[in-house]
Residue, then its C-alpha position, 0 to 999 in steps of 0.5 A: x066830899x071830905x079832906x081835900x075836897x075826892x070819893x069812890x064805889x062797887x057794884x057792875x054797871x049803870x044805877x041799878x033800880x032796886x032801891x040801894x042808897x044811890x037809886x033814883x025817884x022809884x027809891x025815894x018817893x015824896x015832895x019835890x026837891x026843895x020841899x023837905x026831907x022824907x023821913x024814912x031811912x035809906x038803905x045802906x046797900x043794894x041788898x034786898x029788903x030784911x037781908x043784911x048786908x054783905x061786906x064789901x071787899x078789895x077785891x070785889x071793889x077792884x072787879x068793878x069794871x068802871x071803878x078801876x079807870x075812876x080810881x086810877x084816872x084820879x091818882x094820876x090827875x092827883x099826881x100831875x096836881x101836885x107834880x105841877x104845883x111844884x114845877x111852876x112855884x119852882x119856875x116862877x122863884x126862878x124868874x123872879x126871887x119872889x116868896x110872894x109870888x112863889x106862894x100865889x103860883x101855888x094858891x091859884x090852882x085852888x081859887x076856882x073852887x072858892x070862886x066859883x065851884x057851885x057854878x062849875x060843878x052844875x056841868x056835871x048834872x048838866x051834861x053826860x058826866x063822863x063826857x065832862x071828865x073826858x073832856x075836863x082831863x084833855x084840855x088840862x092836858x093841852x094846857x099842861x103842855x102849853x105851859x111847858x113851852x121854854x119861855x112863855x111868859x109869866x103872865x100868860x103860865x099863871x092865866x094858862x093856870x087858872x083855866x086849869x084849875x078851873x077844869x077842877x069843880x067840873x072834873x071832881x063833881x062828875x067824878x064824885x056823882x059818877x062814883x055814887x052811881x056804879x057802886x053800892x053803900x059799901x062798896x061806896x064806903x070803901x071805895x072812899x076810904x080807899x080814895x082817901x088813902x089814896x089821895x094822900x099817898x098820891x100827893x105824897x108822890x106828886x110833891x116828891x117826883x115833882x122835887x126830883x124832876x125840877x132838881x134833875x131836870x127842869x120845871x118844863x120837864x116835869x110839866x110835860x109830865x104831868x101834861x101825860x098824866x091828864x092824856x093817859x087819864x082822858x084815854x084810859x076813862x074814855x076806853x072804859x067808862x059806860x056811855x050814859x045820858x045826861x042826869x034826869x032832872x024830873x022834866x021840872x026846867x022849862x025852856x033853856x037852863x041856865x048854869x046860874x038857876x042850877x047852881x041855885x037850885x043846888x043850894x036851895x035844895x041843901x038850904x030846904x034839906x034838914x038833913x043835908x044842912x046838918x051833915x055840910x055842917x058837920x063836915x064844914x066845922x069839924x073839919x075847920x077845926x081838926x085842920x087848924x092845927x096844921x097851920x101852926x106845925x113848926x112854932x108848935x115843933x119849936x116850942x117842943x124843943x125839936x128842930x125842923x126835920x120834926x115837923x114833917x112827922x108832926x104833919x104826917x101823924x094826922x094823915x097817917x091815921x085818917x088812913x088807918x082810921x078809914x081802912x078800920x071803919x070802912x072795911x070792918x062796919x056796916x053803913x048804919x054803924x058807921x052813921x052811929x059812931x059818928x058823934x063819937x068819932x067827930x069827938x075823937x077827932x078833936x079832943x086829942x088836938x085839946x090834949x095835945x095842946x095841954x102837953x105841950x103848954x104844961x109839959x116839959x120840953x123834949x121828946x117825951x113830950x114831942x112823942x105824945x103830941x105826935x100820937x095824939x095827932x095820930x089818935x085824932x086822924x083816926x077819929x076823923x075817919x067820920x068823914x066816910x059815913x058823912x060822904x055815904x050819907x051825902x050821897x043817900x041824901x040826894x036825888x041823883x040829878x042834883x049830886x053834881x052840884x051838890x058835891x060841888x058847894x059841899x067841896x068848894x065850902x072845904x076848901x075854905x073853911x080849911x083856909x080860913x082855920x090855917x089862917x086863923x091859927x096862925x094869926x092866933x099863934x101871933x099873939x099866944x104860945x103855939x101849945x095854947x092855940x092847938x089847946x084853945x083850937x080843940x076846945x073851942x071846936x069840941x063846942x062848935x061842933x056840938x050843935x051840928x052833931x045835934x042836927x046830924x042825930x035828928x036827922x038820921x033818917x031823912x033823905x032829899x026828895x027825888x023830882x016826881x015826874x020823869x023828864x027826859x035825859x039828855x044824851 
């Protein structure tokens, strides 16, 4: 659920009825969806009542058989992602000598998620999930390979786009839910740090190969490549993953379903939901402000007196330490520490952003300075490791049936608040000195977050109510 909007798991075959986090009605018992929460607290694993849980493992993560084409599946469509952002704002500057242009190419492929991600995010409770990622990744694959057509029109590449990205809230949702359902609390935890690390390194690989390509060859190349990854993806899922029916939605929807009641359902079970409120909130505001920064990377650099090759390191402190930050928590805590050391964490991830902001309005200009701001950033990414036990406890909060579209709002509102603090720090940075807006950026969201956090300690604890009554899956 958290970073860019991606999350993962480890426990053999289909949902295993023994009340772990994951399980369904007979694991959580109560009111009806929308009724509130049930206070009682959901167990962090699939081990037996009074027995603490065991640690999970790489090794035993990777023994998962669904766990390997789900991984995997998601690194080459993050590859091809990014390799194919690349091609085509290369391709469009190239027909027309136009930043602006340039800029939308690279922004359409996010618009769906903003547009209307709860709405496409309802076909993963709707239909089979694996259905829908096999089915989301073939047709990127054909319209991948539409758009490396020498010649097609400029219109047409940036429409041929769009429905692309629009396979996206379908594809990550299922994927996400499929996740939570094949693997246990920790391997789930894991498996999402391990998603994240990832996630980054395979952006990292999309962007550079898609440089090298467009440089050596040409943009069509390096579409037709990433047309194969979403082929290999579609057939390597399609080979491996369990066949399993449509989740159950407790027999409640009488006579055709509409995507639009879904979709509101999935909001009016967060809505209703104490505990799923304060964990998007959280989630949405922590990350809104430890995000921003980002933003206003090179004036930041400028006012340090470094040149521009400072700036990439600048940028990766943070994600270097998410990645490290991840590993540590997720392999070395159990779920319910995990949940703990989130208040702290969430701190973690912000106060040095304050600090850095400090250093760099109080300091002297130079490496020095430079240097400590790059380790702060580096300390705050390894604070925003909370992000794994607010994923976990996402997931133990609700019913199977409902997590598509609830991984979905919860992704679609990601994305914008990430926009929206980019944007915001560099509008702020128009008027005052890069140094002072990261100061002002992490003071001001040391104080927004703190309300949140209170939710998030109060209702530790709670879960989502499963439908009571059984209906029937569709297959």
């Amino acid at each position: 659920m958290a970073g860019r909007p991606r999350a993962a798991h480890a426990a053999q075959g289909a949902l295993r009825r023994r009340g772990h986090p994951h399980a369904p009605a007979a694991a959580v018992r109560g009111r009806r969806p929308g009724g509130g929460p049930l206070s009682g607290s959901a167990p962090a694993g699939g081990s037996p009542a009074g027995a603490a849980p065991r640690p999970a493992t790489f090794r035993g993560l990777f023994a998962v058989r669904e766990f390997r084409p789900l991984f995997g599946s998601y690194l080459l469509s993050t590859i091809g992602d990014e390799l194919a952002r690349v091609a085509l704002t290369v391709l469009v500057y190239q027909r027309t000598d136009s930043p602006l242009l340039s800029a939308v190419t690279f922004a359409i492929s996010y618009l769906p998620w903003l547009l209307g991600g709860p709405l496409l995010s309802t076909l993963a409770d709707r239909l089979p999930r694996h259905r829908v990622l096999i089915a989301s990744d073939t047709a990127r694959a054909l319209l991948v390979a539409l758009m490396a057509v020498p010649g097609t029109p400029l219109p047409v590449l940036l429409v041929l786009l769009f429905v692309v990205a629009v396979c996206g809230p379908p594809f990550e949702s299922a994927r996400s839910a499929l996740m939570a359902d094949v693997l246990d609390g920790e391997g789930y935890a894991l498996a999402t740090s391990l998603t994240n690390v990832g996630s980054q390194v395979a952006q990292v690989l999309g962007f550079v190969l898609g440089g090298a390509l467009v440089a050596v060859l040409d943009p069509s190349a390096a579409l037709l490549l990433d047309a194969a990854t979403f082929a290999v993806s579609a057939v390597w899922l399609w080979a491996r993953l369990q066949r399993r029916p449509a989740p159950d939605d407790g027999g409640e929807a009488e006579g055709p379903r509409s995507m639009w009641r879904d979709a509101a359902e999935g909001l009016r079970l967060i809505g209703r939901t104490p505990r799923l409120r304060a964990i998007i909130a959280v989630t949405w505001v922590g990350t809104l402000f430890a995000n921003a920064p980002e933003g206003i990377a090179a004036p930041l650099v400028e006012q340090l007196g470094q040149g521009a090759t400072q700036i990439g390191v600048l940028l990766a402190a943070n994600p270097a330490g998410v990645t490290v930050g991840g590993l540590l928590v997720a392999r070395g805590l159990t779920q319910q520490r995990r949940e703990q050391l989130v208040p702290h964490l969430v701190v973690l991830s912000l106060l040095p952003i304050l600090v850095a902001g400090l250093v760099t309005v109080w300091g002297a200009p130079g490496q020095g300075a430079y240097a400590a701001v790059v380790a702060l950033m580096f300390v705050a990414g390894l604070g925003l490791a909370w992000t794994i036990p607010l994923n976990v406890a996402f997931v133990q909060a609700v019913p199977p049936a409902y997590r598509g579209r609830a991984f979905g709002v919860a992704v679609s509102g990601l994305y914008g608040v990430q926009g929206i603090g980019v944007l915001a720090a560099g509008a702020a940075a128009e008027g005052l000195a890069p140094g002072g807006v990261v100061a002002l950026i992490g003071g001001v969201g040391l104080l927004a977050v703190l309300p949140p956090l209170v939710g998030y300690v109060r209702t530790q604890g709670h879960v989502a109510a499963a439908p009571a009554a059984a209906g029937r899956s569709r297959t």
